[in-house]
N, C-alpha and C positions, 0 to 999 in steps of 0.2 A: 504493500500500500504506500504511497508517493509520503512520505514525511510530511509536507505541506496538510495536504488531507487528516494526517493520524494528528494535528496538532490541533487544526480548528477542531476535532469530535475530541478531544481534549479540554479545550475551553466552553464549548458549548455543554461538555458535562461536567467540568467544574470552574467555572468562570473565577473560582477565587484563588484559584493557583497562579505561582509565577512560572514564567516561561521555564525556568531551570527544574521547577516541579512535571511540568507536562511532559519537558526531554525526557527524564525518568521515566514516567511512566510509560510513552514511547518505546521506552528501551525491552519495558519487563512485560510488555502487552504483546498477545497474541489475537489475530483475529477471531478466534474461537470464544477469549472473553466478553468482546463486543455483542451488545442487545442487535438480535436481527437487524432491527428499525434504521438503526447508525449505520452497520455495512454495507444495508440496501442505500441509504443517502448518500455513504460517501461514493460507494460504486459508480451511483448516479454523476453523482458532484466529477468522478474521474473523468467519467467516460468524456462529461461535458468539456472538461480543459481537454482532454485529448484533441476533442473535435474542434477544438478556439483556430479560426483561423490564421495562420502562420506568418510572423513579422515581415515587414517589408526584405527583401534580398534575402530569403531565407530559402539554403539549401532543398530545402525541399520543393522548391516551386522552380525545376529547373530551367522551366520556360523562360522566366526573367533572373533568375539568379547571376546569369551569365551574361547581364548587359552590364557596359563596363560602369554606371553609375556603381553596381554592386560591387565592384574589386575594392577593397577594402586597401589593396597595393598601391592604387591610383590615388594623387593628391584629390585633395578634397575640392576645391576649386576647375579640376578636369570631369571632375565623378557629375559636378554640379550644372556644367556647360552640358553634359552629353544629357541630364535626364530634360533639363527645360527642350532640348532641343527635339524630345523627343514627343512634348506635349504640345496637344492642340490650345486655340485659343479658348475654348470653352472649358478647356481642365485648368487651366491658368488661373482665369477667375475664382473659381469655386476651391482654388487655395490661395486664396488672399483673403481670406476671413479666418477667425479662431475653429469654428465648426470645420473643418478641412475636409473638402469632398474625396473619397476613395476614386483612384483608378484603376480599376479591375484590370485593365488589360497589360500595367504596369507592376502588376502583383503592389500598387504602396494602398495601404487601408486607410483610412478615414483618422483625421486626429486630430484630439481636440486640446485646443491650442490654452484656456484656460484657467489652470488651475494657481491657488492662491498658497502660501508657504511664509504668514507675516511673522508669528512665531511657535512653527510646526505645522506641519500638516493641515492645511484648512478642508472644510465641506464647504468653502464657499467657490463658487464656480462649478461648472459642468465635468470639467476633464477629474476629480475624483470622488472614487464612491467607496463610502463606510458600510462596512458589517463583511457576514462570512468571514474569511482570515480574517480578516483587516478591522477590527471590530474599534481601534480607534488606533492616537496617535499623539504620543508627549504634545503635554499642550503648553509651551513657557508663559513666563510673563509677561503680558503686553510690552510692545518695544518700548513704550517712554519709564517703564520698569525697570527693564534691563537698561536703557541708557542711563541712568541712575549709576548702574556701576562703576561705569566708566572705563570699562577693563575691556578693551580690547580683545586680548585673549580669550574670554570668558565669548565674546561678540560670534567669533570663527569657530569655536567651539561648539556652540548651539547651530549654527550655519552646517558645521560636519553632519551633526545627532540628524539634523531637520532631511538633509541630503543622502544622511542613509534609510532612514526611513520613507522620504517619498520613493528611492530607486525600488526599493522593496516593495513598496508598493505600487511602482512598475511595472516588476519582474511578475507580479500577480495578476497583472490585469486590471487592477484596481486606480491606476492612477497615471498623468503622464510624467513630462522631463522639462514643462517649460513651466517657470512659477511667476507668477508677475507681483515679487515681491522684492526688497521691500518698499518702503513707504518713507522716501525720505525730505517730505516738505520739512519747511520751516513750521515749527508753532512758532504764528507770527503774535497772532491775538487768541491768548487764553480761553475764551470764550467757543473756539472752533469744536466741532466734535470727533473729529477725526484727529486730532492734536494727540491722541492715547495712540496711536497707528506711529509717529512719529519719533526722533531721538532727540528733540527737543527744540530749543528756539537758538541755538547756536552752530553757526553753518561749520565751521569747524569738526563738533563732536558731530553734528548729523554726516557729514562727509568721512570721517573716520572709521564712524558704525558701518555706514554704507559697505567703505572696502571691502572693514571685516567682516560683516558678513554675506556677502557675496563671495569673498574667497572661502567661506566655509563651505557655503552651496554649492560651487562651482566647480573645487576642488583644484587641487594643483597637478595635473595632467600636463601640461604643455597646451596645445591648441586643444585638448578632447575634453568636454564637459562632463561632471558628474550630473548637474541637471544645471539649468539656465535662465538664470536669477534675470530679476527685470526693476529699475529704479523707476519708481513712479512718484508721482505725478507732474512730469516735465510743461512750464514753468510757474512760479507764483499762485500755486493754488493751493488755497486755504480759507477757502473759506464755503459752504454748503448751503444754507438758508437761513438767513438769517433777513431779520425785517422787510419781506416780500424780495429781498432779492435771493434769487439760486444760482448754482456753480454751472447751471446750463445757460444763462443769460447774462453772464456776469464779464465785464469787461475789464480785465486788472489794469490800470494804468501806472505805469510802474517807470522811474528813472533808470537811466542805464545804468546812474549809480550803485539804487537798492540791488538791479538784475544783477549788478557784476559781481558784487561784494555780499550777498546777502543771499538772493534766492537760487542762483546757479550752483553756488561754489557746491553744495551735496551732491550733484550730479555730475559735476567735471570731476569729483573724486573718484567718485562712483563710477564714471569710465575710467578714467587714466590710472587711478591707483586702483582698482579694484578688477578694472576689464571686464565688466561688466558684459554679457550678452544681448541684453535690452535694454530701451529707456522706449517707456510710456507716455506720451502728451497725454495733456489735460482736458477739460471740457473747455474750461476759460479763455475768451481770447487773451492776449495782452495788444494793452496797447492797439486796438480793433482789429487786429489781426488772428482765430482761431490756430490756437496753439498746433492742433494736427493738419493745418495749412498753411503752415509760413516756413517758408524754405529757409529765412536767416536763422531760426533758431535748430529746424532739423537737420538739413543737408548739409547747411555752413557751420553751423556751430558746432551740434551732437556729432556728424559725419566728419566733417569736415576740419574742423581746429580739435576738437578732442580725439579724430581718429576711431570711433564707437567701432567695434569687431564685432560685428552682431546685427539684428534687426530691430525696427521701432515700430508699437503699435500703439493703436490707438486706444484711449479709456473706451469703456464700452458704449458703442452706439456714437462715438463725439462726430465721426463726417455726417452719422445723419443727424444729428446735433446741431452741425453748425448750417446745415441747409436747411433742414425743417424749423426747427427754434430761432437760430441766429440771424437766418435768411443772406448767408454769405455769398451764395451763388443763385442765379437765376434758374439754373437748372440742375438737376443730381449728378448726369452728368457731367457738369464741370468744377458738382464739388468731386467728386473721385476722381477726376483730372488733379484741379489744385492738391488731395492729399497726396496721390502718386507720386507729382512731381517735388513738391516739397520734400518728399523724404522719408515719408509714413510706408513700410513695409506691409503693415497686416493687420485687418481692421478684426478688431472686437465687435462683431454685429455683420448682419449678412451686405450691409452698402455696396461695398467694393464687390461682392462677386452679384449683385444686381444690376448695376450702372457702369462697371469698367469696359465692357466689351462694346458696347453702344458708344461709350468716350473715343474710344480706339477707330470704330468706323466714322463718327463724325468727324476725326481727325483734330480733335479735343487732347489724346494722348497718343503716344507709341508703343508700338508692341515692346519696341526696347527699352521703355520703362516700366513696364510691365515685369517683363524679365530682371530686369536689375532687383527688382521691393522680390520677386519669389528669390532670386540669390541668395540674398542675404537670410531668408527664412530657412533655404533649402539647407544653405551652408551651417546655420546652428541646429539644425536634425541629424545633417551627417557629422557635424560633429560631436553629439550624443550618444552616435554609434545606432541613429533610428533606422540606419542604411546598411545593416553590417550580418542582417537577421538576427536567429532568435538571441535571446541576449543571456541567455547561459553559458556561453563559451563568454563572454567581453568581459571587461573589468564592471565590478559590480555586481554582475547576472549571480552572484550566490544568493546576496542578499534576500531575503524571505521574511514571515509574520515572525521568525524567530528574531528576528532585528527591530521588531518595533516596539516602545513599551519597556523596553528593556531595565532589569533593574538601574546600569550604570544612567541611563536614559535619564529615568525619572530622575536619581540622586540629583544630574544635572539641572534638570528645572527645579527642582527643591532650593540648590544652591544659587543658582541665579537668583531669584525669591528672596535669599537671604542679603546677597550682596545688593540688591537694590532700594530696598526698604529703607527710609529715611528717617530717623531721629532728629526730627526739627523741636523739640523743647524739650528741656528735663529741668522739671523744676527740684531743687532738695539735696541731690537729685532722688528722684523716685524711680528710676526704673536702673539697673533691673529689678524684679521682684524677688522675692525671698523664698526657695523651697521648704523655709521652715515656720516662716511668717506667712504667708500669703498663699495658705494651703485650699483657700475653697476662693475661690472668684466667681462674681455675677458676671456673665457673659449678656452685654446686650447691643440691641441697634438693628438695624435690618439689613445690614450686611454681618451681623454676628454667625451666622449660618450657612453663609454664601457659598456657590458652586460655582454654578454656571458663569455668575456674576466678576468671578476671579479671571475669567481667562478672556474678559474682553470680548472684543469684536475681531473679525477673518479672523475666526477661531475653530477648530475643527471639535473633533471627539476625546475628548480627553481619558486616557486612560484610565485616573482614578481621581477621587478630590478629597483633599482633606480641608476643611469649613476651619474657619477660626476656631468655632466650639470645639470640633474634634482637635483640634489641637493644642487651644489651652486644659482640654479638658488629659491630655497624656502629661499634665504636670502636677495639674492640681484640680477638687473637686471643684464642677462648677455648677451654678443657677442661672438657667437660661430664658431668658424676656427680653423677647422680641422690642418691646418698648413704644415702635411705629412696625406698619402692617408692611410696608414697603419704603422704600426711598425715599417716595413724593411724601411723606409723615403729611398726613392734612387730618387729622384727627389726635385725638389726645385721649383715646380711648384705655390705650397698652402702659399711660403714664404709670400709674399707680403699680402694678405688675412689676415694672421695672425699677422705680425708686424702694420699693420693699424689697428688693431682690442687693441693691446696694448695699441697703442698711446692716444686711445677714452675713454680707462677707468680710471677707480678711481686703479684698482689692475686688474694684472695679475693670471693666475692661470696654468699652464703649468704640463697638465698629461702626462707623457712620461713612457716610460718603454718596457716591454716585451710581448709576448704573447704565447700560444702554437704554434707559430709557428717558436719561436726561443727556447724555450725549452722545451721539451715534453718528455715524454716517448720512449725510441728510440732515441732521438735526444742530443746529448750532447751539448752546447756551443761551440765555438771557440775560442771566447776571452772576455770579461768583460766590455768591453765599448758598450756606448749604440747605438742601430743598426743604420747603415746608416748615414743619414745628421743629425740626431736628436739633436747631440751635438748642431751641426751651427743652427739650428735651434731656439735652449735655447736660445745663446746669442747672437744673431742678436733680440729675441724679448726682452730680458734683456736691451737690449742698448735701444729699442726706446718705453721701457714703462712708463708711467710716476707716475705712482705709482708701489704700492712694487710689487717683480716678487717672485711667490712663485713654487718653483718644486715640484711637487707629481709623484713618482714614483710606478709604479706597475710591480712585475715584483719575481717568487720565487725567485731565485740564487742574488748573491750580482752583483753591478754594479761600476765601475771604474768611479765614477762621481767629482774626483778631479778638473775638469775644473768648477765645476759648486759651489764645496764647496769654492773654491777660488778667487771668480769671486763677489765683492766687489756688483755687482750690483743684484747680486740675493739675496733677501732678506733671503728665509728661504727653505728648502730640506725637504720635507714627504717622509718616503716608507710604503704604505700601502700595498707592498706584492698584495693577488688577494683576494683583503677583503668582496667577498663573494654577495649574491645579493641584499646585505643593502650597500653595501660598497661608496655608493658615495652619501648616507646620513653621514656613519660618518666621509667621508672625508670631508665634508663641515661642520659637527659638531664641527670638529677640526678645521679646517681654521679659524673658525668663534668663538672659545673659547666656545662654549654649552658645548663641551666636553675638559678636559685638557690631552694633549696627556699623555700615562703611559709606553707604549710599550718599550720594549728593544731590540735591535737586537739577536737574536739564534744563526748569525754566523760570522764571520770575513768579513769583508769587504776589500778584498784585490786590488791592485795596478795590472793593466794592466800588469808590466811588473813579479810579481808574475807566472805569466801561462804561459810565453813566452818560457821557454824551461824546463816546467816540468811535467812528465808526466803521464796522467790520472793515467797509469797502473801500477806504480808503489805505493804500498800501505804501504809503510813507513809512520809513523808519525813521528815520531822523526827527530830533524835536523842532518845535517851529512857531517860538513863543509868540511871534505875528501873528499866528493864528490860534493862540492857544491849543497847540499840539502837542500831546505829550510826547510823542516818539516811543519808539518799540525796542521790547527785549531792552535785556542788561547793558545793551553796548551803548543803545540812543537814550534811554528812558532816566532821569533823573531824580524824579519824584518818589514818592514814600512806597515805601514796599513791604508787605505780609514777612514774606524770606525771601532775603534773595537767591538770583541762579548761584547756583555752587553751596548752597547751604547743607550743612547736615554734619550734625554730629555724634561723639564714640563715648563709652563707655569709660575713657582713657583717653590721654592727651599727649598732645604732636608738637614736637619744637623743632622749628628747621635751621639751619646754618647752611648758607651756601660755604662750600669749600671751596671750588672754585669754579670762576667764571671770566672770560675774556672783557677787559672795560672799553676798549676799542677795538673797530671789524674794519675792515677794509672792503669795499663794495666793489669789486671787479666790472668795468665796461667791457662790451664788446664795440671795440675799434673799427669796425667795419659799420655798427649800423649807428652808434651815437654820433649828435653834432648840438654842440652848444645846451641854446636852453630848450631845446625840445626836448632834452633827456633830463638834466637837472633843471626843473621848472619849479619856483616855489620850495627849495630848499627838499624837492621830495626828485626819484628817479625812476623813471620809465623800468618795471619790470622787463619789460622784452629787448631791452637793452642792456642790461645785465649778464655776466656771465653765472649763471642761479645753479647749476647741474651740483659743486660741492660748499655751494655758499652755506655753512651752517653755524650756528652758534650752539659750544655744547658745554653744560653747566654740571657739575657734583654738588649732589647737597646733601647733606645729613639730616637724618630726620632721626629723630631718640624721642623714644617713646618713654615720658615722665610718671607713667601711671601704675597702678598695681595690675591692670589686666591685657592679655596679649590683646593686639589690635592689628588691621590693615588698613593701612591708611589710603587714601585718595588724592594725590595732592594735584590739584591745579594752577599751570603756572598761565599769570596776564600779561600783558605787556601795555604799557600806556603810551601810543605813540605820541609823536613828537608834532605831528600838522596839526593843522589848522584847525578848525568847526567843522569841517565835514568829516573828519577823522572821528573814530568812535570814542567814544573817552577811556574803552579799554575792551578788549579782545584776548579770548580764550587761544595761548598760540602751543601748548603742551599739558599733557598730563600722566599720570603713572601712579601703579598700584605696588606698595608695599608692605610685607607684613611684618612688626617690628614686635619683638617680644618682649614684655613689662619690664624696663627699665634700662632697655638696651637701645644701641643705636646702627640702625642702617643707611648705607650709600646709593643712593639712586643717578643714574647719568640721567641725564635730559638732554636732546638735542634738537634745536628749533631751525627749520629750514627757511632760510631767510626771505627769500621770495616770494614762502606761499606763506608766512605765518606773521610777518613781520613787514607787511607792505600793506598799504591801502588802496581806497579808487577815490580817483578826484570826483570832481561831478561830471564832468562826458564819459563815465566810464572807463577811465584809463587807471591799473595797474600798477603804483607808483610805492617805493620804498622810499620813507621819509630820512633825510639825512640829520643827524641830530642826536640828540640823545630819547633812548628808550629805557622806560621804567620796568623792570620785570618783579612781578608781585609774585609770592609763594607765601602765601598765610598771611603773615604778619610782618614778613622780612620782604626788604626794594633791593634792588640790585641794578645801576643804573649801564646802560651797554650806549657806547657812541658809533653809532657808523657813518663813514664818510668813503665818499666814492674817491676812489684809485686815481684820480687824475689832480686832487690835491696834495696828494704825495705822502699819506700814510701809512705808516707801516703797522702790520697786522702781530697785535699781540696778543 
């Protein structure tokens, strides 16, 4: 009997076993002990996969195995010229949409082009389906969770976990090899709902996540993909519905300044360092141009200046988006022209294989551009290995249900969970709790119990979940009141329940927050304070607890909880974000000191009255007291803040000393393309005049951990550049995780690449490293670095 088979009639007759259980019994099981019922099903289940029809180029189909698309010998680029050439204009079309039409007579099957992979395995989209083997699939912590960490590694990590279990669920039949993930806008404005999708409001850390995890996804093959990650939502989009305006009607008007400095930089990472396979346009125009119809930002910019090795598609439906809703074209027709020709590869929705062929005969578009958007599709399938047949001989084709779920799996999302979690107050300090004081805890709130609710949104089937309760309840005993029926708390019904449930124990634990149902996809925020009664709720159970009262909030977007950070009787503030299907193991990990919090906040936490009259659709970063503008994120924003970006603190305390660091840099031109003041303009110098490739500045700092309990620390380093007003007043340009043990002290290098981290943009969008001096921040200690360009006659020390 096929292993595969003898594993799912394993779980299906005891679903509470681990994988390493089922092997076992695997081992020590004969067909004879199985109940008729199971032998006749799985016999069935067999016969069925036997009969699945056979992958593209698979030996067995000798009819087409032996055209040379199928030589697996042949470069990939010759394999790709011979199958277009072999397609008519009616199979062309009907593969330029995500739905991909089969063509029989080419032995290639239908495929669908789909699926999502934000953090794990999604059900959302068409191309994968749960149950039989596949019965679910590690679910992490929503990404602005995990960016919290800050740890890189930890980033490519979960990108591996995620990549071997979609291939596995490949190898099954259950799923494809393209994911259109992840998700690396800006949260511009806190208020957005899709902002929990994201790695936060700093294009730096969102552009470093990107890399890492697409190279987790991607894998390090050389040209061959383990599956093929896609950075969406290419550009300025952030924003879904809010006050009658939608992300399908929505025209971002945006300076070259914000595009260069601000909304791009996560997706020039995301190709150039990460090598991405795809990058997804937007719904949004910019600037009245629909983002999947403007050649400068797809052909010239994605294609073209970043070099993208891979294909672009479209958000779903956006070409007929921008002709039905936007009315950008007179006729469909020559919206599927303008996407072609701009640059769009492959549309999410059936558009292009409805109106491409008709463009083609009106003489609207060319069959050679035609061919070029299937290339580029054609070329990231065969480099997949979707051209190479069945996929048990390839790299990968082992993988199976035995790889998904996996205990090391889970640990991994457990531990994300924990390294994300935020410790934004301790008053006393009160937390951690005590296993000999703070033996019975009231559990309440309406995310006290939460499942589903932990893993967010493009979230698939989670293996298993452990609820806050169940996991403060593996420390100590607890009393569980609900408090409010849901989220929205609009009653005060549960009050009473829950402030008796305080009064009885040793400590409080108070899970409050958000859910997709106050921000989702589509759905924007209104305002920043937490839904409903849920305030009154806090501190009616704060007054009559009698031990410490501790907040754990869950919840993507930031939250206006100034009542609660104020409020003498609340001991200590968590945001665990929607930390995933472990997440109420490591919030109790933390409560409980197992784990020391490390997490830092991704985005500003800003003040209720921050949002009170400004507006989504305006996409200014910069302040602009002319107009009474407060300006965006930590870089522009001046005014009072909740916590700021980078906040969050340990159990134990960090003391940095830089050891060493260079006080003057010498800025290298290239002598062939500088002249005068077009490169040093305004004391700042033309990036693309620079010699950038080893320009770097690299710093030792000691960090000694002053405290009684080991710790990992977080350290972020800034830089306060030296221009003008359009300069940010400070910028995220490094960071590094280390773990330093009670009383001891660690070395970390830092090394800032001066080009990309240490330069700004004027207002036309130019590129510019300011000459002068720079502040470098790390906690509490400055560190001032002078660079001046090579032709003053510096020497570099």
């Amino acid at each position: 009997m096929p292993y595969i088979l003898l594993l799912f009639q394993y779980h299906y007759k005891y679903p509470h076993w681990s994988i390493s259980q089922m092997e076992t019994g695997i081992a020590t099981t004969t067909m004879a002990s199985l109940p008729q019922t199971i032998i006749l099903f799985l016999l069935l289940l067999g016969a069925f996969a036997q009969a699945r029809d056979p992958f593209a180029c698979d030996s067995k189909d000798a009819k087409t195995s032996s055209l040379p698309f199928c030589k697996v010998s042949m470069p990939i680029p010759n394999r790709v010229t011979d199958l277009l050439g072999r397609l008519t204009m009616q199979e062309k079309v009907r593969l330029l949409v995500n739905n991909a039409a089969a063509v029989p007579r080419l032995g290639i099957k239908g495929y669908e082009w789909w699926s999502e992979a934000l953090h794990g395995v999604s059900n959302v989209g068409p191309g994968t389906k749960f149950g039989g083997a596949f019965p679910g699939a590690t679910s992490f912590p929503q990404v602005i969770t995990t960016a919290a960490s800050f740890n890189a590694t930890l980033w490519e990590a979960i990108g591996r976990v995620v990549s071997d279990e979609a291939r596995a669920m490949y190898n099954g039949g259950a799923a494809g090899l393209t994911y259109w993930s992840p998700n690396v806008n800006i949260f511009r404005d806190p208020r957005w709902g899709r902002g929990q999708e994201t790695p936060g409001e700093d294009p730096v850390l969102a552009g470093t996540y990107a890399a890492s995890y697409v190279k987790g996804l991607q894998g390090n093959n050389g040209d061959r993909l383990k599956v093929a990650a896609c950075c969406k939502h290419f550009t300025a989009y952030d924003l879904d519905n809010w006050n009658g305006v939608d992300r399908f009607h929505f025209n971002a008007k945006v300076s070259k300044q914000d595009i260069e400095d601000t909304f791009d930089v996560p997706f020039k990472m995301c190709v150039q360092d990460g090598n991405v396979a795809s990058v997804m346009c937007s719904y949004n125009q910019v600037n009245g141009v629909p983002t999947c119809a403007d050649p400068n930002l797809l052909k010239r910019t994605i294609r073209g200046q970043w070099n993208l090795n891979g294909y672009i598609v479209s958000d779903c439906d956006s070409v007929g988006v921008f002709y039905n809703t936007q009315h950008y074209t007179s006729t469909p027709e020559e919206a599927a022209a303008d996407a072609i020709k701009a640059g769009l590869d492959l549309d999410c929705g059936p558009f292009l294989a409805q109106y491409t062929k008709n463009a083609v005969t009106r003489g609207l578009l060319k069959e050679a551009d035609v061919n070029s958007a299937l290339a580029n599709t054609l070329t990231v399938q065969m480099r997949l290995g979707m051209f190479d047949g069945e996929p048990s001989a390839q790299p990968f084709g082992n993988l199976g249900p035995k790889d998904v779920c996996t205990p090391a799996h889970q640990e991994l999302a457990l531990e994300a969970a924990r390294q994300g979690i935020v410790l934004l107050n301790n008053r006393g300090p009160s937390l951690p709790l005590s296993h000999l004081r703070h033996r019975t805890v009231a559990v309440i709130g309406p995310n006290s119990n939460a499942t589903v609710t932990m893993i967010g949104n493009y979230a698939g089937v989670a293996c298993a979940y452990t609820s806050p309760l169940q996991g403060i309840g593996n420390y100590a005993k607890t009393i569980h009141q609900m408090g409010c029926a849901d989220v929205a708390c609009n009653d005060d019904k549960l009050f009473s329940g829950a402030i008796n449930a305080a009064r009885q124990a040793d400590a409080t634990v108070l899970v409050m927050g958000l859910d997709q149902s106050i921000e989702a996809e589509f759905r924007d925020r209104t305002g920043l304070l937490l839904p409903g009664r849920q305030q009154e709720l806090v501190s009616k159970v704060a007054v009559a607890s009698k031990g410490p009262t501790i907040l754990v909030l869950m919840s993507g977007g930031p939250i206006d909880v100034s009542f609660a950070k104020n409020d003498p009787r609340l001991g200590a503030i968590l945001w665990a974000g929607y930390p995933g299907q472990a997440g109420g193991a490591a919030i109790a990990d933390v409560l409980y000191g197992t784990t020391n919090p490390e997490g830092k906040l991704p985005m500003t936490w800003y003040p209720q009255e921050y949002v009170s009259n400004l507006p989504m659709t305006d996409m200014a970063m910069r302040s602009s007291p002319n107009r009474n503008y407060p300006g965006r994120t930590y870089k522009f924003y001046k005014g009072p803040v909740v916590y700021p970006f980078g906040h969050g603190l340990s159990y134990t305390n960090f003391v940095h000393t830089i050891a060493s660091a260079p006080k003057v840099v010498t800025v290298p031109l290239d002598g062939h393309r500088h002249s005068g003041n077009a490169t040093i303009s305004g004391k700042a110098i033309k990036v693309n005049h620079v010699r950038c490739n080893k320009l770097s500045v690299g710093l030792q700092v000691d960090v000694k951990n002053t405290g009684s309990k080991d710790g990992t620390h977080t350290m972020l380093v800034f830089s306060k550049p030296p221009a003008g007003h359009w300069a940010p007043q400070k910028q995220l340009v490094a960071f590094a995780k280390v773990h330093v043990p009670a009383r001891s002290q660690r070395r970390v290098g830092i090394n800032i690449h001066v080009c990309k981290f240490l330069s700004v943009v004027d207002r036309s969008g130019v590129r510019r490293i300011p000459t002068g001096v720079h502040n470098l921040h790390i906690g509490g200690v400055k560190h001032s670095l002078s660079l001046q360009p090579a032709t003053l006659g510096v020497i570099k020390s």
